[in-house]
Structure formats: structure tokens, C-alpha cells
C-alpha atoms as one frame of an Amber mdcrd trajectory, in Angstrom:
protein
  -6.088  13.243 -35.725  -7.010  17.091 -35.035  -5.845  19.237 -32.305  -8.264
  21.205 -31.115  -7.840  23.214 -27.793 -10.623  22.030 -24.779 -10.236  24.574
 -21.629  -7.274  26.271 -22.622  -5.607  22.758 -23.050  -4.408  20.882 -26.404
  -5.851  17.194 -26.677  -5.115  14.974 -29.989  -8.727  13.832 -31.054 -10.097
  11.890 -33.614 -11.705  14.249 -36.507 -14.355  11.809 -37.433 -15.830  11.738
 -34.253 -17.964  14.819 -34.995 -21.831  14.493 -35.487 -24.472  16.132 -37.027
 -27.872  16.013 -34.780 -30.912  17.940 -36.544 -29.476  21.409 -37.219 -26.955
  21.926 -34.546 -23.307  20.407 -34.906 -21.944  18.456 -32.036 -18.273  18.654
 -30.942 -16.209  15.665 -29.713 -15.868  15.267 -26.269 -12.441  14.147 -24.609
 -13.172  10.950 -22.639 -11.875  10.328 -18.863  -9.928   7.534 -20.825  -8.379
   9.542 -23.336  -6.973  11.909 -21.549  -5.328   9.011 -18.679  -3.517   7.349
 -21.518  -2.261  11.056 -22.800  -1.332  11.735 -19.019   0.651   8.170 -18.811
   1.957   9.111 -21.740   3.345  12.531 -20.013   4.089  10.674 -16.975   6.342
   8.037 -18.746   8.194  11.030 -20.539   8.412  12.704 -16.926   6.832  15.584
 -17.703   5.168  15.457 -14.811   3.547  19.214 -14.677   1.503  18.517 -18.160
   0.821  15.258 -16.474  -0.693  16.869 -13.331  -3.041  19.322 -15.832  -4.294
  16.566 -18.220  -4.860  14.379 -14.758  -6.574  16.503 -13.425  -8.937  17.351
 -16.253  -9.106  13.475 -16.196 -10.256  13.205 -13.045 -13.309  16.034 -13.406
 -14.241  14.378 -16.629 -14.441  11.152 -15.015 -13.886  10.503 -11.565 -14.885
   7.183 -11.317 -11.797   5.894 -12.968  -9.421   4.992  -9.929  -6.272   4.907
 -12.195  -6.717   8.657 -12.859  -6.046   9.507  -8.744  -3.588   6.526  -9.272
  -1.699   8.504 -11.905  -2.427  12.072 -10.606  -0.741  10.883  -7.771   2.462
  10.000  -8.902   2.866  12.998 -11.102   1.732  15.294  -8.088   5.130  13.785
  -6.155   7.008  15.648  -9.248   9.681  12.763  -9.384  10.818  14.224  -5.378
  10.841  12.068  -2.488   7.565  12.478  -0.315   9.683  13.930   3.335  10.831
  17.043   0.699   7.266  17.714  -0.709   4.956  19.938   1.226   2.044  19.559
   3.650  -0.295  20.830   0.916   0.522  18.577  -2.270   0.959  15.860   0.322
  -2.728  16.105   1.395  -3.559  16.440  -2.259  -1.459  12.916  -3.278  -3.543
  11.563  -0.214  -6.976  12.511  -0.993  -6.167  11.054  -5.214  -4.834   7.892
  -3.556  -8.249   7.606  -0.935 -10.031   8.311  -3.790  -8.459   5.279  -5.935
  -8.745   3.327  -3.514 -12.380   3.890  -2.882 -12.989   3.178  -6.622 -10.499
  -0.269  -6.842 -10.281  -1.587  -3.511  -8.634  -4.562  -4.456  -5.341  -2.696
  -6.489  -2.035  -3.258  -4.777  -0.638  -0.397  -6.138  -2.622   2.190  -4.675
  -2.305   0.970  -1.492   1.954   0.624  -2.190   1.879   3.972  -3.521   0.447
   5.511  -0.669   2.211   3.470   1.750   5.435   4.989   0.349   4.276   8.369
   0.323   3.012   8.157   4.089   6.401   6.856   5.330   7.816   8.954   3.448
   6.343  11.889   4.373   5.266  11.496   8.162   7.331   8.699   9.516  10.654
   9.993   7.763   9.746  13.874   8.886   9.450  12.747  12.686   5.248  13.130
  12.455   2.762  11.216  13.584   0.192   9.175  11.470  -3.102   8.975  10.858
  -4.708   6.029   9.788  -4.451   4.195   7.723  -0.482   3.947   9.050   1.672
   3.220   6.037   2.329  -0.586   7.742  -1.473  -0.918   7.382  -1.237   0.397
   3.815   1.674  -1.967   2.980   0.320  -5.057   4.138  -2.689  -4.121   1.432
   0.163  -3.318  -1.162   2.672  -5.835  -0.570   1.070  -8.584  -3.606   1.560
  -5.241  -6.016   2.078  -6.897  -9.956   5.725  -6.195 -11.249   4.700  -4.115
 -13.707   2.798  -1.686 -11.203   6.114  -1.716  -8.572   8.451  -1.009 -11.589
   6.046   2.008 -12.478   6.631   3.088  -9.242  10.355   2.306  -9.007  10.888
   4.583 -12.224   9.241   7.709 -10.790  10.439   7.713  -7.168  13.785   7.313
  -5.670  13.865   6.909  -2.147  16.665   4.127  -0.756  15.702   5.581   2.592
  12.267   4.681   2.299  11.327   1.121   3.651   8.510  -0.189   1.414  10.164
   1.864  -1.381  13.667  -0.492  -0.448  11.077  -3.594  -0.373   9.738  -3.162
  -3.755  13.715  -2.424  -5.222  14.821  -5.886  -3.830  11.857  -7.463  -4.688
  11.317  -5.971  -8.527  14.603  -4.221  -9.759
């Protein structure tokens, strides 16, 4: 493996990937895939800021991949409860989980995800929501694998939180 630095950003790549076409030397490209297992990787170390940048690049490289919202997503909440983030990131965790969601319509976890962060956020703050409410969200969500509730379990504590307390009793 090789470090080389892509946008100001280091990625591990692998050194034989480089090719020789006629007289000009081609450079490895970073897949979309890549760089989502190096941002779980961040993620599950909870360094969530380096998460958010190699997301992110994630996301431009390839945006069809819904787990890269998925991911960006839960590093964008920073490990905080969604009623203490603000209006802006919220809107930003929103748009990455409507765009998961768009790409893997039939993942529980996007739709759990998003339920929490709705409640969280509007409900719990005394605002109104806009649909899709977080009940209609949850009822999407609520067949979420273990593995996918424990993910979320592990980066965000909120006991106040209803669907967050539904996934702790259900997956602890």
C-alpha cells in the first residue's frame, strides 16, 4: 500500500493499481467504495470529523451508493444528540438520509436513522414536522437488522429519544 495525497486528503491505495496506456501514465483512482470502508473505519474509531471529509469525498465520487449518505449521516450528528445539533447540519443529515433512501428504499436503517434524528430534533425542540413525520419514518425502520440498530446504538445516546429507547430494549 502507498499513500498518496488525492484533494488535499491522504487515502491508503494499492501501488499496483497504476497503468501504463500508450505514452501517458495513468494514476489510480480512489473508488466510492474505498473510501466508505476508510470512512466506517473512522466512524467506528469515532473520529467522526475525518469521517465527515472522506464521506463526503465518497459521496461526490459516487453518489449512487446509499450507504455513503447512510454513513455521512451518522458522522454529521458528531456523536451529539439531534435536539443539540443545529438547523443547518440537521438539514444536511436530512438531505444524506433522503438521498439513501432514494438509492435503497427497502433499508431499515435509513429510515430508523432518520426517524431518530427527526424526533430528535423537531419533536424534542417543540417544532413542527414535515413529512415524512418520524412515526412515518419508524414504521419503515422498525424491522432494522441487529447489526444496523447496534451501529446506531454505539454512535448516539439519546434515552430521551423514543425510537432511539425502542431500538435499546429491543437490541442492547
Amino acid at each position: 500500500m502507498e499513500q498518496n495525497n488525492y484533494g488535499g486528503k491522504n487515502y491508503q491505495i494499492q501501488a499496483e493499481s497504476i497503468g501504463h496506456v500508450g505514452d501517458v501514465y495513468q494514476t489510480p483512482q480512489v473508488t466510492g467504495e474505498e473510501l466508505l470502508h476508510k470512512g466506517i473505519q473512522l466512524l467506528n474509531q469515532r473520529a467522526y470529523r475525518q469521517a465527515i471529509d472522506v464521506l463526503s469525498d465518497a459521496t461526490k465520487t459516487n453518489p449512487s451508493i446509499s450507504d455513503t449518505h447512510y454513513y455521512l449521516a451518522i458522522a454529521l450528528l458528531n456523536g451529539e444528540k439531534p435536539r443539540k445539533i443545529d438547523v443547518w447540519t440537521i438539514q444536511r443529515i436530512e438531505s444524506e438520509l433522503n438521498a439513501a433512501v432514494c438509492g435503497d428504499a427497502k433499508s431499515s436503517k435509513h429510515y430508523m436513522l432518520w426517524a431518530i434524528v427527526k424526533h430528535g430534533y423537531y419533536v424534542m425542540n417543540g417544532f413542527r414536522e414535515k413529512t415524512p413525520t418520524s412515526a412515518q419514518l419508524f414504521s419503515q425502520g422498525q424491522f432494522i437488522e441487529t447489526e444496523h440498530a447496534r451501529e446506531i446504538l454505539y454512535h448516539l445516546d439519546d434515552q430521551k429519544n423514543p425510537y432511539w429507547m425502542h431500538l435499546y430494549k429491543k437490541f442492547r
